[in-house]
C-alpha positions as CSV (number, residue, x, y, z in Angstrom):
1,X,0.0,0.0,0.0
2,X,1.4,3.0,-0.9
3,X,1.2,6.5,1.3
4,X,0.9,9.6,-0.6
5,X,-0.4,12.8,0.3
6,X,-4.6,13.2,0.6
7,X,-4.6,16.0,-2.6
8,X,-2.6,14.3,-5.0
9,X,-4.5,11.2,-4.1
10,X,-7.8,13.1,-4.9
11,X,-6.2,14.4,-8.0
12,X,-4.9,11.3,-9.3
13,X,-8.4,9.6,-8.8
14,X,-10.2,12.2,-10.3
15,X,-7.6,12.4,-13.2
16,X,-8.4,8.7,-13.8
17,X,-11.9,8.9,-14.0
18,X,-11.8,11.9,-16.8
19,X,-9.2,10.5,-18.8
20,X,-9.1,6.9,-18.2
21,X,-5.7,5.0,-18.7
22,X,-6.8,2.6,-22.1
23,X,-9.3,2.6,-24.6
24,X,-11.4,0.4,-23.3
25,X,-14.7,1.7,-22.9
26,X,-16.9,1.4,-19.8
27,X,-20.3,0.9,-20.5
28,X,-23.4,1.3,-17.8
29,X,-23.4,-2.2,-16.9
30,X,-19.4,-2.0,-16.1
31,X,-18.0,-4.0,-18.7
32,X,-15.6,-3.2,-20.7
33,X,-15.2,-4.6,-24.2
34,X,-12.8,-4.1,-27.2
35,X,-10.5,-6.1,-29.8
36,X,-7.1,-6.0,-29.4
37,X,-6.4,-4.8,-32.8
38,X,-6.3,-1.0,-32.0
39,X,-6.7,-1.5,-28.9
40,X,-4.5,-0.3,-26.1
41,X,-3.7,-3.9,-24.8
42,X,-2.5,-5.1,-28.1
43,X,1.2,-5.3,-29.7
44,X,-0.2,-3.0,-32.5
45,X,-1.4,-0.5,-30.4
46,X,0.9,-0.6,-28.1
47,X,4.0,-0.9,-30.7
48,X,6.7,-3.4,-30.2
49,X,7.7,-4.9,-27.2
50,X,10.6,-4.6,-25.9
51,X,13.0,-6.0,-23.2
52,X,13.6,-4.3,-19.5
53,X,16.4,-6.3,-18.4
54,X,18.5,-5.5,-15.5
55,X,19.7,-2.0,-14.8
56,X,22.8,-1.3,-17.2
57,X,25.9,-1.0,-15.2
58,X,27.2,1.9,-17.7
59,X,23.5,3.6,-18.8
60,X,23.3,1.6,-21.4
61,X,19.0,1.2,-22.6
62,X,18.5,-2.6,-23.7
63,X,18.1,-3.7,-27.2
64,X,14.3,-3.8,-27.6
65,X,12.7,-7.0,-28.5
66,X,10.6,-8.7,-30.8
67,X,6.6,-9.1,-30.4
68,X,4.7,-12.3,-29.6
69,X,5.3,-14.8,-33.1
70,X,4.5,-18.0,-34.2
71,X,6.5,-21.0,-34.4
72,X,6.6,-20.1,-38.0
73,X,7.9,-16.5,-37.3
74,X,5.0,-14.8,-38.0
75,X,3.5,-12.2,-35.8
76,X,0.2,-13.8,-33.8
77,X,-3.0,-12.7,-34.0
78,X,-3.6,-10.8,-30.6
79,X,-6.6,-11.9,-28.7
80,X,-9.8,-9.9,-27.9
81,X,-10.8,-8.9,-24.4
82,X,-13.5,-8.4,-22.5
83,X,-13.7,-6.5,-18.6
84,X,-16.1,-6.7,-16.3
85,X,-15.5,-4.5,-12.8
86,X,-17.5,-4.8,-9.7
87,X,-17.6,-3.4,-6.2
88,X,-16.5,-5.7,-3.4
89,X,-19.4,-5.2,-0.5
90,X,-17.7,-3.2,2.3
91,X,-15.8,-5.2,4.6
92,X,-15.4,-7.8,2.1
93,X,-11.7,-6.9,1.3
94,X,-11.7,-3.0,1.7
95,X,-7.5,-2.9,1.7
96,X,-7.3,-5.7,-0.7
97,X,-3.6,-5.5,-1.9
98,X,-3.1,-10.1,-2.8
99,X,-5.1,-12.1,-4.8
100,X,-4.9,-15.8,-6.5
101,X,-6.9,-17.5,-8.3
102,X,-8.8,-20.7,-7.2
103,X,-7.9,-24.0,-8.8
104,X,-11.2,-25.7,-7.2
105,X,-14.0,-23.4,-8.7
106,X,-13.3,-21.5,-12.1
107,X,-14.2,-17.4,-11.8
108,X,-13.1,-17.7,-7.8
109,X,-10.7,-15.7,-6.1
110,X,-8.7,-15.9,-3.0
111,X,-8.2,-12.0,-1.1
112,X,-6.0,-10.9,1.2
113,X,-6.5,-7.4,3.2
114,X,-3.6,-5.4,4.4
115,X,-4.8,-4.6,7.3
116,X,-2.6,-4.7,10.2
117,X,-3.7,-7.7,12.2
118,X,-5.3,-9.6,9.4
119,X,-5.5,-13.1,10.2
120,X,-8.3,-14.8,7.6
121,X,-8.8,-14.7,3.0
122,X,-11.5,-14.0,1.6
123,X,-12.9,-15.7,-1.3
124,X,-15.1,-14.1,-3.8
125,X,-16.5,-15.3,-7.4
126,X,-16.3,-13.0,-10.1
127,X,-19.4,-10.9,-9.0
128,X,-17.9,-10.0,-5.8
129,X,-20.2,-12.1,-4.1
130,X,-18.0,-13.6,-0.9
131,X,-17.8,-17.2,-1.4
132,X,-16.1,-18.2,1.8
133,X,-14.4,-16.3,4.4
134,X,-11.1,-18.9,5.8
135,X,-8.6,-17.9,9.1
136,X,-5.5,-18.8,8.9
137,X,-4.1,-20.1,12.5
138,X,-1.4,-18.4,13.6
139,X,-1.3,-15.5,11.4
140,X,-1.9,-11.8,12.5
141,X,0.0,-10.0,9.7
142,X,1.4,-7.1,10.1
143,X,1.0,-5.9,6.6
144,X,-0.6,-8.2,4.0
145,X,0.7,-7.0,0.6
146,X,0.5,-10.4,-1.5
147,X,-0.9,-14.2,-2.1
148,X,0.5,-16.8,-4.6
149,X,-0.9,-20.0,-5.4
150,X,0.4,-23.0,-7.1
151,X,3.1,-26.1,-6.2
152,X,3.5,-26.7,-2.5
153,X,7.2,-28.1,-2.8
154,X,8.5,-30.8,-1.7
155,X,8.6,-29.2,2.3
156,X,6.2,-31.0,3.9
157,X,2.8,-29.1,4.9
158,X,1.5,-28.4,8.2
159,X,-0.2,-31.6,9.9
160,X,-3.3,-32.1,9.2
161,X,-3.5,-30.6,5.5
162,X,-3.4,-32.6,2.5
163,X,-3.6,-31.0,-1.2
164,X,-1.8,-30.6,-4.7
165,X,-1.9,-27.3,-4.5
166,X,-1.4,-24.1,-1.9
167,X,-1.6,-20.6,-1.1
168,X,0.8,-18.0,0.1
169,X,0.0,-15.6,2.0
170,X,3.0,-12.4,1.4
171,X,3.6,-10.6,5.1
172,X,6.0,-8.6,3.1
173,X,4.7,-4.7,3.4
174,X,7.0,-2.3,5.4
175,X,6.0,1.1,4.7
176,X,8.3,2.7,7.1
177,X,11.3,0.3,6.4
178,X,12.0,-0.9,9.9
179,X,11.0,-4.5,10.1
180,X,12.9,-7.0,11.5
181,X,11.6,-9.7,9.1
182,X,8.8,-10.4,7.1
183,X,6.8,-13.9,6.7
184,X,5.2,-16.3,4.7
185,X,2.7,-18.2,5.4
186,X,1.5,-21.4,3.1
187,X,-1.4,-23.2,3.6
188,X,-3.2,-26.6,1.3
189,X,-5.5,-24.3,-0.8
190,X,-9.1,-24.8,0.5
191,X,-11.5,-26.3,-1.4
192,X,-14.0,-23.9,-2.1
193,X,-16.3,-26.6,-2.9
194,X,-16.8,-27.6,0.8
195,X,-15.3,-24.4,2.2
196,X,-13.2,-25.3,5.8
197,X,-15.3,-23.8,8.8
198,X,-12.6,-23.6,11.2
199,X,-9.0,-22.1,10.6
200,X,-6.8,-23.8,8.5
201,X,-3.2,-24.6,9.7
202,X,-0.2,-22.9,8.0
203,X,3.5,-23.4,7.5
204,X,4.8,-19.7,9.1
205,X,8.2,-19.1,7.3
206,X,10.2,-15.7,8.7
207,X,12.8,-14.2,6.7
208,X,15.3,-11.5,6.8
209,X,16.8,-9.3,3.8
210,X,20.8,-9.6,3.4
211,X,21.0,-5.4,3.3
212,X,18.6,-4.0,5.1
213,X,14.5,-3.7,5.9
214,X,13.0,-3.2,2.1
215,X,9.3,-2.5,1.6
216,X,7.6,-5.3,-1.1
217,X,4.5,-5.8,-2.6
218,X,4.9,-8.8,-4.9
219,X,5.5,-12.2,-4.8
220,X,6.1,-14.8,-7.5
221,X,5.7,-18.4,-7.0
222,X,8.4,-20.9,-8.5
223,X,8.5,-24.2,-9.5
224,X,10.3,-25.7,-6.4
225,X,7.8,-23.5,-4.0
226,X,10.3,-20.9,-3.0
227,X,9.2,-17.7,-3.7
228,X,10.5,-14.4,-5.3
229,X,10.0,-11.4,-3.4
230,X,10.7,-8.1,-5.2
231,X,11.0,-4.9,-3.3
232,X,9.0,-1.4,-3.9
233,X,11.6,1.7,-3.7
234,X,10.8,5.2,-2.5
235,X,7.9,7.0,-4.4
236,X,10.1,9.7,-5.2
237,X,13.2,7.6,-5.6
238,X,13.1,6.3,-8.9
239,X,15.5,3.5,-8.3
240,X,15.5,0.1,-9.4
241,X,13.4,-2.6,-7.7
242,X,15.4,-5.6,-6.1
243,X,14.1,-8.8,-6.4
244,X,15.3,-11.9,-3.5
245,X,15.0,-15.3,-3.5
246,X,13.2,-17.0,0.0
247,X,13.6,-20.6,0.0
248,X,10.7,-22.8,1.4
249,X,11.1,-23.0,5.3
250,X,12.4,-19.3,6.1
251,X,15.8,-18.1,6.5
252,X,17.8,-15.0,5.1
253,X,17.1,-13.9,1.4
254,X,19.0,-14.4,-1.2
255,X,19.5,-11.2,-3.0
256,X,19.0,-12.1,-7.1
257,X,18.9,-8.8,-9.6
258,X,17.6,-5.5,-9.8
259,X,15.5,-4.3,-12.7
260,X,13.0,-1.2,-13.9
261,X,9.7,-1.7,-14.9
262,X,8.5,-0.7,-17.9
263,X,7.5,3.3,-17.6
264,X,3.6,3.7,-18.2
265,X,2.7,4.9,-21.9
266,X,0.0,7.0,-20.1
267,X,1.0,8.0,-17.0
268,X,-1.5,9.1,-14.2
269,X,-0.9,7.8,-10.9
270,X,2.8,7.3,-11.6
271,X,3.2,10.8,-11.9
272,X,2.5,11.0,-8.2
273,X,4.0,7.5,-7.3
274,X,6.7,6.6,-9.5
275,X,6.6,3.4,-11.6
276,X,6.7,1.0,-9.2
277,X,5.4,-2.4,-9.2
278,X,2.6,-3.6,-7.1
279,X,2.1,-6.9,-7.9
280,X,3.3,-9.6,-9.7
281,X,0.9,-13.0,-11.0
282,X,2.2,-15.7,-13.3
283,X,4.3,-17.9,-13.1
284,X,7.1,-20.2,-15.2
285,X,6.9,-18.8,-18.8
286,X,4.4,-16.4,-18.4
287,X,4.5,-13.1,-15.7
288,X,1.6,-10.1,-15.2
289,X,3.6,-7.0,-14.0
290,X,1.1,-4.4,-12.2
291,X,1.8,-0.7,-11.6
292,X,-1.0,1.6,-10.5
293,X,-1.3,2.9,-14.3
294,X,-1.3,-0.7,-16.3
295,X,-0.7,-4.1,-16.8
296,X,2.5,-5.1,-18.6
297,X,2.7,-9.3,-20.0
298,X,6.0,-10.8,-20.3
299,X,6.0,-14.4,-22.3
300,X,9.3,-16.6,-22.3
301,X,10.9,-17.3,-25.3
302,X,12.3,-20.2,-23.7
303,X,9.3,-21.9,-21.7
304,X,12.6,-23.8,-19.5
305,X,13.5,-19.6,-18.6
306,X,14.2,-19.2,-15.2
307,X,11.9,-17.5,-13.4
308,X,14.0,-14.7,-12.3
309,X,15.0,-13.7,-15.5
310,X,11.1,-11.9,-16.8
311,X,12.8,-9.1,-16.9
312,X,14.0,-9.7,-19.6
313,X,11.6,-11.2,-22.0
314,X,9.4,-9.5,-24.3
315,X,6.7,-8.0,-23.1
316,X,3.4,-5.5,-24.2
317,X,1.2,-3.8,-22.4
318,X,-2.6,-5.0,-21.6
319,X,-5.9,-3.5,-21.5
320,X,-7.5,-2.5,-18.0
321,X,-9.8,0.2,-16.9
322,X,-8.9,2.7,-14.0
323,X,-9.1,1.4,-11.0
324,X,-9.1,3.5,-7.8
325,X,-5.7,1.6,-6.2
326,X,-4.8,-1.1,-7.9
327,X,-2.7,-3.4,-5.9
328,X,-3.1,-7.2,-6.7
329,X,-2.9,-9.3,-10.0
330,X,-3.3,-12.7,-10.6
331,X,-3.4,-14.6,-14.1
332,X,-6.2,-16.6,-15.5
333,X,-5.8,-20.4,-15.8
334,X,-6.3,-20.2,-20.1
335,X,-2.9,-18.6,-20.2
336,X,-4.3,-15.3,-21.6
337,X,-6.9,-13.5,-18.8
338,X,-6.5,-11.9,-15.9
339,X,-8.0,-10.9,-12.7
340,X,-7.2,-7.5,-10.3
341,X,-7.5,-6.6,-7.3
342,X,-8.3,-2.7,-5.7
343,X,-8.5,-0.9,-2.5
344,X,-11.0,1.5,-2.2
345,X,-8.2,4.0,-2.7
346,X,-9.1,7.7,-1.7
347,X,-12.2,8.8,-0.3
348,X,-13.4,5.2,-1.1
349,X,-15.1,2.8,1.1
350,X,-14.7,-0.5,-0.7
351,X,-12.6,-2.7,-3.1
352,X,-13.3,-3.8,-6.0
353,X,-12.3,-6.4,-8.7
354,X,-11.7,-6.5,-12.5
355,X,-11.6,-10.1,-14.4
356,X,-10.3,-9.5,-17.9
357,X,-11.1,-12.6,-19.9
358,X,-10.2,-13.3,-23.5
359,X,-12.3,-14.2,-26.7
């Protein structure tokens, strides 16, 4: 969650809702439909993609990159979208800042509100309505900024759970910079289909940074089950984000590469924030960056790409409406849509959700 001043909050929102930040269009119902041929998601629109990379040693800008082809070499045809946005009911998830995707009901979500002290998720399906409200036992979190689902790893879960897949909960926010360390906590993903009554137990996994407090707000979720955390730099700063390795079972981070992402081709909030990344949702050959002015997709060109190396694949931006504070992102299981998550922002009193789907 970021902390700016109330005005250019207020400006920023109201900004948003005059000019918008694509061309999607909003209509009364609240979706938003378009083709991605002229539209601000696609490749055309959006012109070639190019590579981040890691921050050039001697100022040197990357070499950019080509756009999404076929085997063949040809350039693909890009996909349609359509949006839908709804309000979360307050007190659903008013500071949601994490989201995943449930693997047990298609169109579900799994929330996470940063709060200080929050100790549950929240489910919702794609209408906002809440599906299933689950503790976690042992968590309080001190500030909530992320969830990943996907492999467990091979570190054995918590007694008593059994599953294929699990949840991460990312205790990774740190506003002021002064934490000791930050936690994880990973839990068998609940089956939404017979949602647990009681609090569900939870692997709690502290870690410490090898330089220093750092304030995050996204995870990724590798193959083995450790996770990359990668740090959010000063508003005003301008520097490049960090990105660390935590390895299942806690310990001290392992510091990997820093990197920039992608400056927004219509900048709004990020006049007032900086570009800096909110979430992250993907995984192994595919990675959704979120900043609070777009969505960026980066594909692999090698599907056996390590994870911590996005950065540097190509990447083009995608189409989503304004949203008030956008903090959370999580990728659709067909490899192509998207869900995200909002606070209520300023003045608000809810959160809300956008589901981009494709086709």
């Amino acid at each position: 969650m970021v902390i700016i001043g109330a005005r250019p909050r207020l400006v920023a929102a109201l900004l948003a809702a005059l000019l918008g930040l694509t061309g999607c269009t909003m209509t009364g119902a609240g979706v938003v439909a378009g083709t991605a041929a002229g539209s601000v998601g696609s490749p055309t629109a959006a012109g070639p993609a190019s590579s981040v990379g890691t921050v050039p040693s001697e100022g040197t800008p990357p070499a950019p990159a080509p756009g999404p082809t076929t085997p063949a070499g040809t350039t693909s045809a890009a996909p349609s979208f359509s949006e839908s946005v709804v309000q979360l009911a307050p007190g659903t998830s008013d500071e949601a800042s994490g989201i995943a995707a449930s693997s047990t009901v298609t169109g579900a979500y799994f929330l996470v509100d940063d709060g200080s002290g929050t100790g549950d998720i929240v489910a919702v399906g794609s209408d906002g309505g809440v599906l299933a409200r689950i503790g976690v036992d042992g968590m309080a979190a001190g500030n909530a900024e992320a969830l990943a689902a996907g492999p467990c790893g091979s570190t054995p879960l918590p007694a008593g759970s059994t599953g294929q897949s699990c949840v991460y909960v990312g205790d990774i926010g740190d506003n002021k910079e002064r934490r000791e360390d930050i936690a994880m906590f990973r839990l068998a993903e609940p089956d939404l289909t017979a949602p647990p009554a009681d609090p569900v137990p939870a692997n709690e996994w502290r870690y410490t940074y090898p330089d220093g407090p750092h304030n995050a707000e996204a995870i990724l979720l590798d193959r083995d089950g450790s996770l990359l955390v990668v740090t959010k730099p000063p508003s005003a700063g301008g520097l490049p984000h960090r990105m660390y390795r935590a390895a299942p079972g806690g310990g001290q981070l392992t510091f990997v590469r820093e990197f920039r992402p992608p400056a927004a081709e219509r900048p709004l909030r990020t006049l007032f924030t900086g570009t800096v990344v909110t979430d992250l949702g993907g995984g192994p050959g595919r990675v959704l960056l979120l900043t609070y002015d777009e969505v960026q997709e980066f594909t692999a060109p090698d599907q056996a790409a390590e994870l911590s190396t996005f950065p540097d694949w190509p990447h083009h931006r995608l189409p989503l409406s304004a949203l008030p504070q956008a903090e959370g992102i999580t990728a659709a299981a067909d490899g192509c849509g998207f869900a995200v998550a909002s606070e209520a922002g300023p003045g608000g009193h809810n959160g809300s959700l956008a589901v981009v789907a494709c086709g």
